[in-house]
C-alpha positions as CSV (number, residue, x, y, z in Angstrom):
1,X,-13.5,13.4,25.3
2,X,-17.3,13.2,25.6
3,X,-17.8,15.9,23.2
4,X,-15.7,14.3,20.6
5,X,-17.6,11.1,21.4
6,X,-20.9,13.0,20.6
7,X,-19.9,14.3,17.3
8,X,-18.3,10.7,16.1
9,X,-21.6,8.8,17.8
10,X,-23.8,11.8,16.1
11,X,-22.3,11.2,12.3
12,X,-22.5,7.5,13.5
13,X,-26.4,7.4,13.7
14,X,-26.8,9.5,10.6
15,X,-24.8,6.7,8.8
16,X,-26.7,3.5,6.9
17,X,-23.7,2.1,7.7
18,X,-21.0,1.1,10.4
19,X,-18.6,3.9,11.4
20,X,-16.0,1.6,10.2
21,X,-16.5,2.1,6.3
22,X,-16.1,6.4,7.5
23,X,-12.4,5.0,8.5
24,X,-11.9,3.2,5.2
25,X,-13.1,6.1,2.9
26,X,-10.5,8.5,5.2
27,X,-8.0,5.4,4.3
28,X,-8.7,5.4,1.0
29,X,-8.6,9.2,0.0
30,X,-5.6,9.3,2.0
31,X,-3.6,6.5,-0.5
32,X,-5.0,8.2,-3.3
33,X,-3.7,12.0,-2.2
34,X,-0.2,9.7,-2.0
35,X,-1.0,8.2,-5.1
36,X,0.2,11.7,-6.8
37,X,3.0,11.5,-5.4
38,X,4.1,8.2,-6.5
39,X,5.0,6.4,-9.8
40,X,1.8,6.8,-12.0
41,X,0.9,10.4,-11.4
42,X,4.3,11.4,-11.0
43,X,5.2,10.4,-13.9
44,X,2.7,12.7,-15.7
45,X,4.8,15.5,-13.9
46,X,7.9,14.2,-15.3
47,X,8.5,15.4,-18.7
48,X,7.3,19.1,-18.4
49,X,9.2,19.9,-15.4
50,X,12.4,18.2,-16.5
51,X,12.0,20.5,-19.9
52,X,10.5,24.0,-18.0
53,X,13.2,23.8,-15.5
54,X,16.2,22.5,-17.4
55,X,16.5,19.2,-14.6
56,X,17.3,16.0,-15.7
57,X,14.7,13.2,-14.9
58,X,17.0,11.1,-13.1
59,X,17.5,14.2,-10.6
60,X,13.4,14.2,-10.4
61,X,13.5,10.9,-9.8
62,X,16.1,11.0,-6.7
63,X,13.1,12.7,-4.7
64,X,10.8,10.5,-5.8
65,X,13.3,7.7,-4.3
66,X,14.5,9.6,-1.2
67,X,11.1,10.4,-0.1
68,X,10.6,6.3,0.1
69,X,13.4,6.0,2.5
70,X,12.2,8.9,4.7
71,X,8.7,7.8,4.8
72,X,10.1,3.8,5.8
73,X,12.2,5.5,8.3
74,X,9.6,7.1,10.2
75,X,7.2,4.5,10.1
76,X,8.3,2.7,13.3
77,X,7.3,6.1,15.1
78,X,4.2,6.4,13.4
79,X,2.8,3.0,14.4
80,X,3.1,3.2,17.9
81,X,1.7,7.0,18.0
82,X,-1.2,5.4,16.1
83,X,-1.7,2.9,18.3
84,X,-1.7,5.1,21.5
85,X,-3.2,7.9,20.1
86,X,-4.9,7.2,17.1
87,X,-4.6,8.6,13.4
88,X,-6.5,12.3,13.5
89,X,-4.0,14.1,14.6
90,X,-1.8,13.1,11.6
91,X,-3.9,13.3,9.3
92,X,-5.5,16.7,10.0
93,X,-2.0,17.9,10.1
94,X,-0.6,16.0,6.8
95,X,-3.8,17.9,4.9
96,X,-2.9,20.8,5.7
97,X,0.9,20.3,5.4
98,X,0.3,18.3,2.4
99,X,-1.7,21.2,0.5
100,X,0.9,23.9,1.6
101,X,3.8,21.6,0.0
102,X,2.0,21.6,-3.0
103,X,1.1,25.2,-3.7
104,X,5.1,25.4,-2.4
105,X,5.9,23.2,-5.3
106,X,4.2,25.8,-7.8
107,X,7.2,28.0,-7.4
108,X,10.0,25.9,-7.3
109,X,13.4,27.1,-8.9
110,X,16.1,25.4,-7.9
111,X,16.9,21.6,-6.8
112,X,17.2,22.0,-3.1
113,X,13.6,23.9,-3.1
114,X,11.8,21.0,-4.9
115,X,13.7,18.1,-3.2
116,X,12.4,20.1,-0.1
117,X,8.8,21.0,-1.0
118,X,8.5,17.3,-2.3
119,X,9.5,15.4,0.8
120,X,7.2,17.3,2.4
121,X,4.5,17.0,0.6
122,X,5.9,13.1,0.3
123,X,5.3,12.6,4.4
124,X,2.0,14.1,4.5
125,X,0.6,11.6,1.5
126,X,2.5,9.1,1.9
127,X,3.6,8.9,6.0
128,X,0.9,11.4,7.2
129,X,-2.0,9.8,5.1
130,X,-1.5,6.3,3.7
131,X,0.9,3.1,4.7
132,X,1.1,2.4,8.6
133,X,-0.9,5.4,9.9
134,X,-4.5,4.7,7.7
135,X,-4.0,0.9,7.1
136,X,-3.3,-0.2,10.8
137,X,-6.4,2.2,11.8
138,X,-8.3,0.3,9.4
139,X,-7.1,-3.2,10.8
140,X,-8.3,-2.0,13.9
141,X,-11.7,-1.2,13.0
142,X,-12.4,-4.8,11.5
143,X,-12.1,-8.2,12.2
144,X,-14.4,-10.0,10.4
145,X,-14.9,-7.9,7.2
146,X,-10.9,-6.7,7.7
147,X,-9.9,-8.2,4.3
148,X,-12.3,-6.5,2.1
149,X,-12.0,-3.2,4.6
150,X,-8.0,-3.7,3.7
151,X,-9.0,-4.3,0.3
152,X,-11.2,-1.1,-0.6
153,X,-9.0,1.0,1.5
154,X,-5.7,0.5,-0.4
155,X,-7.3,0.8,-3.8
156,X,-6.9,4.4,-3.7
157,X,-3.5,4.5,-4.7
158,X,-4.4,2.4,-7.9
159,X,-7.5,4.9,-8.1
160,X,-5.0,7.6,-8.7
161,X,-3.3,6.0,-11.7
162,X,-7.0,5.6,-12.8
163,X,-8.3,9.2,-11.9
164,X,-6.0,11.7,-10.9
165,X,-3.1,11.3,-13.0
166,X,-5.0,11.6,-15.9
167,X,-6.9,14.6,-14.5
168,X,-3.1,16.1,-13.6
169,X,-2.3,15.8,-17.3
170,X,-5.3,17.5,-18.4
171,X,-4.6,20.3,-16.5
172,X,-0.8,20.2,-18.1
173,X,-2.1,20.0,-21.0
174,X,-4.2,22.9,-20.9
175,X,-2.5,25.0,-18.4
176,X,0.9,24.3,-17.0
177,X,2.2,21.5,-15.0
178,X,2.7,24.4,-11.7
179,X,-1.4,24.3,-11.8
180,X,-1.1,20.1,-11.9
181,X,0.3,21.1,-8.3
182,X,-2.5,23.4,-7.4
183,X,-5.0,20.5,-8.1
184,X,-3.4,18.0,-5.8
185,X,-3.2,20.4,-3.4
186,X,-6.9,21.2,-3.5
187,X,-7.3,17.6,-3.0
188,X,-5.4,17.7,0.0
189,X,-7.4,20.9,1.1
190,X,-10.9,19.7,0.3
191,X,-11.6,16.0,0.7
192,X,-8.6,15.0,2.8
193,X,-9.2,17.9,5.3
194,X,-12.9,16.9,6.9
195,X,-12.7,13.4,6.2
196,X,-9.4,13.4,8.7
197,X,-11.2,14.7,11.4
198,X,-13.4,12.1,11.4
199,X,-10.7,9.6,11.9
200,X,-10.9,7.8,15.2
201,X,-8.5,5.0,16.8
202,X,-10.4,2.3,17.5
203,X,-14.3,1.5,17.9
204,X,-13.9,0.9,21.1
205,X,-12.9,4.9,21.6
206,X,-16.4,5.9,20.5
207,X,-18.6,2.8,22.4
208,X,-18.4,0.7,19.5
209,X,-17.6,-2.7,18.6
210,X,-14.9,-4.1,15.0
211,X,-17.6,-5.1,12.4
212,X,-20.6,-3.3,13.9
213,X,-21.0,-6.2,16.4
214,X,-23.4,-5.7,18.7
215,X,-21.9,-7.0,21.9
216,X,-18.6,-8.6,22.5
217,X,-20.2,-12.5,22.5
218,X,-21.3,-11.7,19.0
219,X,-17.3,-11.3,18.4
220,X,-16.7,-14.4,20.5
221,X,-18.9,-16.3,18.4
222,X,-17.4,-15.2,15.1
223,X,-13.8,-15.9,15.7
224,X,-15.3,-19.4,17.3
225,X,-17.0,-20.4,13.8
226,X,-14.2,-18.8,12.2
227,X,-11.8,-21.7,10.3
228,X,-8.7,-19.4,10.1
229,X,-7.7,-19.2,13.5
230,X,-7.7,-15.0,13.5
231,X,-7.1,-14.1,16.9
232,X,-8.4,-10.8,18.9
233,X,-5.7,-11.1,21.7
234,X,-2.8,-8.1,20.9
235,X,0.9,-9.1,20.9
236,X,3.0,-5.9,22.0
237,X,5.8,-5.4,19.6
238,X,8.4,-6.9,21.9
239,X,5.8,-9.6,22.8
240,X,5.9,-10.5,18.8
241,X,9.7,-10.1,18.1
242,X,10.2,-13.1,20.5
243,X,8.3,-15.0,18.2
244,X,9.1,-17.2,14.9
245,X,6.2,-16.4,12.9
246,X,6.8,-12.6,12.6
247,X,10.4,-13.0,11.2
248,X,8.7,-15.7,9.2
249,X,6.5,-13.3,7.9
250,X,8.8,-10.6,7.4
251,X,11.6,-12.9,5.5
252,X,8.6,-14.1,2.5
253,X,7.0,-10.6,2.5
254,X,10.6,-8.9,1.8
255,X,11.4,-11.4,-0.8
256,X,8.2,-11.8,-2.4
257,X,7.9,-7.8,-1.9
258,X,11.0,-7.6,-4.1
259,X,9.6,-9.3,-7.1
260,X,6.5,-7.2,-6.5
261,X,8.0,-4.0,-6.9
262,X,10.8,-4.9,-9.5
263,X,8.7,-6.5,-12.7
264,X,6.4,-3.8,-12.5
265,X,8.9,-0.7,-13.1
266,X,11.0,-3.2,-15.9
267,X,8.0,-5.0,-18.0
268,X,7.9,-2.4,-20.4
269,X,11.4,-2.6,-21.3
270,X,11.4,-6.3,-21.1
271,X,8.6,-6.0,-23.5
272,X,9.5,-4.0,-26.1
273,X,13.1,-5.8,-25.8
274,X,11.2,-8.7,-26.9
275,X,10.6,-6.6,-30.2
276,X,6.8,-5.7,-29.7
277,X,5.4,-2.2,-30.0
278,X,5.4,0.5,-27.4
279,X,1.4,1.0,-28.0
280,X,1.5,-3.2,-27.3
281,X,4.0,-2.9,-24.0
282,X,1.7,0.2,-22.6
283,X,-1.4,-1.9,-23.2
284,X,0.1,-5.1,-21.3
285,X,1.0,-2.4,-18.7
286,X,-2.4,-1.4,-18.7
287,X,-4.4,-4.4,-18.2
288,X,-1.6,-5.4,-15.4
289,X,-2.5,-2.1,-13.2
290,X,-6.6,-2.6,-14.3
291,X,-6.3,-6.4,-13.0
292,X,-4.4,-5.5,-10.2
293,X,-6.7,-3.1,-8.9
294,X,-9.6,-5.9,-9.1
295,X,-6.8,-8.3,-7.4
296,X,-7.1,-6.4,-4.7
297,X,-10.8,-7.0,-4.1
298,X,-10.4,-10.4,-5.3
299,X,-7.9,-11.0,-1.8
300,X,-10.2,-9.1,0.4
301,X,-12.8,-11.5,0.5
302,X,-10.7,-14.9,-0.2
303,X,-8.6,-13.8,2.7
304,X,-11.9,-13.9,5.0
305,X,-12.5,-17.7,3.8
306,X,-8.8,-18.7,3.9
307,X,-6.3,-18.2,6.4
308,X,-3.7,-16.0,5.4
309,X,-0.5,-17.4,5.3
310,X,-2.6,-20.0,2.7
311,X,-3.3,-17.2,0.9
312,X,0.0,-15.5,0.1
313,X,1.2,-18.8,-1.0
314,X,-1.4,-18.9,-3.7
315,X,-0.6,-15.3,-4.3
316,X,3.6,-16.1,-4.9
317,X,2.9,-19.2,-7.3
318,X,0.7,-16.9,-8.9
319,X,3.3,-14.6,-9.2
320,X,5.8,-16.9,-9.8
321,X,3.2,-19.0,-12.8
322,X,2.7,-14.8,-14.5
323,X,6.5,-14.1,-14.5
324,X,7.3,-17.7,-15.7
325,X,4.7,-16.7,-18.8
326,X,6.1,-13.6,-19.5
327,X,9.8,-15.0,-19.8
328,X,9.6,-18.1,-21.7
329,X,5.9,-17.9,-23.3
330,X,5.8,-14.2,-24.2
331,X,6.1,-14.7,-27.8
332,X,2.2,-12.9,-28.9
333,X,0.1,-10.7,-27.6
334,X,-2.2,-13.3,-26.2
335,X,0.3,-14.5,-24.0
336,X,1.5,-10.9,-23.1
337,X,-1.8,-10.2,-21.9
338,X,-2.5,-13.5,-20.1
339,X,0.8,-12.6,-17.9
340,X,-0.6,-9.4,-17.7
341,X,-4.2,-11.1,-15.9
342,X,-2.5,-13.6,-14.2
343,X,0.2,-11.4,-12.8
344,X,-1.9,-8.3,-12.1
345,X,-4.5,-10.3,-10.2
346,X,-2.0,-11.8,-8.0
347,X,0.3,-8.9,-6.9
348,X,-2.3,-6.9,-6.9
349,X,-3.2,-8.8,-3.4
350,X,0.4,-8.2,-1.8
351,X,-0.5,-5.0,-0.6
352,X,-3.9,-6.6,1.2
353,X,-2.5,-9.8,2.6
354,X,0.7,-8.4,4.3
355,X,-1.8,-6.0,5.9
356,X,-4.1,-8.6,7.2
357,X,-1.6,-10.7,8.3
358,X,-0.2,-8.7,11.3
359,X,-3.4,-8.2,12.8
360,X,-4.9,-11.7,12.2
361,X,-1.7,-13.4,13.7
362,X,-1.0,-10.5,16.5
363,X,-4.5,-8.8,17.1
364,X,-5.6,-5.2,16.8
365,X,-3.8,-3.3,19.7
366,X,-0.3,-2.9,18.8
367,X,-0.4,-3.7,15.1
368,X,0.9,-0.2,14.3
369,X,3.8,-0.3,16.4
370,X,4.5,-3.7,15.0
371,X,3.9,-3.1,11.4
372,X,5.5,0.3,11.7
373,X,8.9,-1.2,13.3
374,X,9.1,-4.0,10.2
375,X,8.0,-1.2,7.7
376,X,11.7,-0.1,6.9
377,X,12.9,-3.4,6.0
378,X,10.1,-4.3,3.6
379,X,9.7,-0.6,2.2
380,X,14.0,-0.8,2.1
381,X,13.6,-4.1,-0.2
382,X,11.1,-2.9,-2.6
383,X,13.0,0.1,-3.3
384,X,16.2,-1.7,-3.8
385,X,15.3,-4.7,-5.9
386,X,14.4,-2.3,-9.4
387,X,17.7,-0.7,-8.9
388,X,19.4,-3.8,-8.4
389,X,17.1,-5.7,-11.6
390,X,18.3,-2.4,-13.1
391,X,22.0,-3.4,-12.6
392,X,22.0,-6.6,-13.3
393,X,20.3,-5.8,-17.0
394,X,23.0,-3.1,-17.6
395,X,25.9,-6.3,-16.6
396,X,24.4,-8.7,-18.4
397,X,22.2,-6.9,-21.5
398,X,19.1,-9.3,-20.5
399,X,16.9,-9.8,-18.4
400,X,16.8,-13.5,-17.8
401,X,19.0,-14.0,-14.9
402,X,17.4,-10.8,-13.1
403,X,14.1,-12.5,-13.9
404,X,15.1,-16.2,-12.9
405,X,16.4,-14.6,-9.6
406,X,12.8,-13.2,-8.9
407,X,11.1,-16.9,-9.9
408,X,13.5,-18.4,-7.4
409,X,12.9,-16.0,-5.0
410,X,8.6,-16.3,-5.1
411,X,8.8,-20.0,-5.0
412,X,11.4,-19.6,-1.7
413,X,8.5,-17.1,-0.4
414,X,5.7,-19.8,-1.4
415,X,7.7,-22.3,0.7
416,X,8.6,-20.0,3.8
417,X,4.9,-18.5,3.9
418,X,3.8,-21.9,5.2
419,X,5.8,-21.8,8.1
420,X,3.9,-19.7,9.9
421,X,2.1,-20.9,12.7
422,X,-1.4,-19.7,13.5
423,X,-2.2,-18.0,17.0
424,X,-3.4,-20.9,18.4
425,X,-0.4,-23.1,18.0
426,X,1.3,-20.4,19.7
427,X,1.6,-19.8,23.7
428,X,0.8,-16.0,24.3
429,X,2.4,-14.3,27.1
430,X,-0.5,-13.6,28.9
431,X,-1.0,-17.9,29.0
């Protein structure tokens, strides 16, 4: 233990900067290694290996959707091993798993080899990398700064629709989409490996303190002058299920997590259904993922001014003011892109705030376990709600009632948000 506490302290005072940012770049590569396997860089891989292996795309897709469920089912189990014994581990062993998986992918032939190879390499970026193990690590690390930390650390996932799925196609392109593999796995190999060992639990493992603080009354003081009542005592998992606010917060993150997931995969449609141009729907898409990668940062920092539960209500009517655009006002391209702004800044938050929420409501200790244990609910709705927008277009030939359904359904999270009561309206255990 003292050596590894050497080598952490040792990169420590080599560092300009807190420890903690080390955790949020490990964070960040790891959502952007699981960014290629998810919707934008997958997609890349779509065509050519539907057309060099004679698959249909929906069969492609099933992995795509069965890894989601796998991943939300072992999240409850990741959390608490995170909180007891931190996130290297995982990660070291998701690298290496997850650039193994990839070169297996190179020389798959038949379905049951690719659904396998692809889970695989599914759990080590998405499980083994990003979601509950990196992002509670990261919560742990930060109290002050935690929204911005949250903020920059989940942007790799958008950075890989930005980067690395146009990188995959070039190698396509060029090459063959087997080598597409080779290059994610090189990624896993290269920057995910050494970063991961440099992943450590908490700052209290390595005689530091969340923000770079330098003694614990410098914390004290900060959560004192601090208007959003974030608290620094830890709620165990059972501790927190006996209270309101986390079903609360669970109830408007699954339903506004729903409309979150849903417009985003059915836009395009709904857009060229409209009668504009494919170049005009994939430009509206465009502007959407740009804005929501700024949203993100945009969150960060107003979730460090405002308390959170204020926050996500902003972000909902937000949501609720794009979609409202899109399906009564989208009539030009102006108006297109202003959902696109509106909506992308907004959603592009969700991700940040239902991050920050756990540990500013329940503390830093056990936020794994708790956020792991409530992952397969939320994960569980966002998957379903496409399918089921898909469903309802295919009953009804429109869109509108899917859409009203999702207005109805951020206003309801708007009003249940509020709810929540802050930590110091609420008698903790210990009390």
């Amino acid at each position: 233990m003292k050596i590894k506490k050497n080598r952490y302290q040792i990169v420590d005072s080599k560092t300009p900067f807190f420890y903690g940012w080390i955790i949020v770049i490990g964070a960040f590569l790891g959502s952007f290694a699981g960014g290629g396997m998810q919707s934008f860089t997958f997609g890349v891989f779509l065509k050519p290996m539907s057309e060099d292996l004679g698959w249909s795309r929906s069969t492609l897709i099933g992995a795509l959707t069965l890894r989601t469920f796998v991943i939300a089912g072992l999240a409850p189990f990741l959390g608490k091993y995170v909180d007891n014994k931190g996130p290297q581990l995982i990660m070291v062993v998701s690298s290496i798993a997850g650039g193994i998986a990839c070169l297996l992918l190179t020389q798959v032939n038949s379905i049951w080899q690719f659904y396998l190879a692809f889970i695989l390499v599914g759990l080590a970026g998405g499980a083994g990398m990003g979601g509950v193990v990196a992002n509670a690590t990261v919560l742990k690390w930060f109290i002050r700064y935690r929204g911005r930390a949250t903020a920059f650390s989940t942007m790799g996932n958008t950075a890989a629709g930005a980067i690395l799925a146009p990188a995959v196609g070039f190698v396509i392109l060029n090459s063959s989409w087997r080598m597409g593999w080779i290059l994610i796995a090189i990624i896993f190999f290269f920057l995910l490996f050494p970063v991961s060992t440099l992943m450590v639990r908490k700052p209290e493992d390595i005689g530091l303190l969340p923000d770079g603080a330098k003694d614990q009354s410098e914390i004290d003081s900060n959560l004192f002058e601090n208007k959003k009542n974030i608290t620094d005592k830890s709620w165990t998992l059972n501790e927190a299920l006996k209270t309101k606010t986390l079903w609360i917060l669970t109830f408007s993150m699954l339903i506004g997590g729903v409309g979150v997931a849903s417009v985003v995969v059915h836009e395009f449609s709904y857009i060229t259904d409209l009668g504009f141009s494919t170049s005009i729907a994939a430009l509206v898409l465009s502007v959407h993922a740009v804005t929501a990668s700024f949203g993100r940062l945009v969150w960060g920092f107003l979730v460090e001014k405002i308390e959170v539960k204020y926050c996500m209500a902003i972000l909902y009517i937000g949501c609720a003011t794009g979609l409202a655009i899109l399906q009564f006002f989208g009539t030009s391209v102006f108006m297109l892109l202003l959902f696109a702004v509106i909506y992308g800044i907004c959603v592009g938050g969700h991700i940040v705030l239902s991050n920050v929420a756990w540990a500013d409501y329940y503390g830093r200790e056990f936020v794994g376990s708790i956020r792991g244990f409530l992952t397969p609910f939320t994960t569980g709705a966002s998957a379903l709600g496409p399918i089921i927008i898909g469903l309802t277009y295919d009953s009804m030939k429109t869109y509108t009632q899917a859409f009203n359904g999702l207005l109805v359904m951020f206003l309801l999270g708007t009003f249940v948000i509020l709810f929540a009561q802050s930590p110091d309206k609420m008698t903790h255990p210990s009390k």
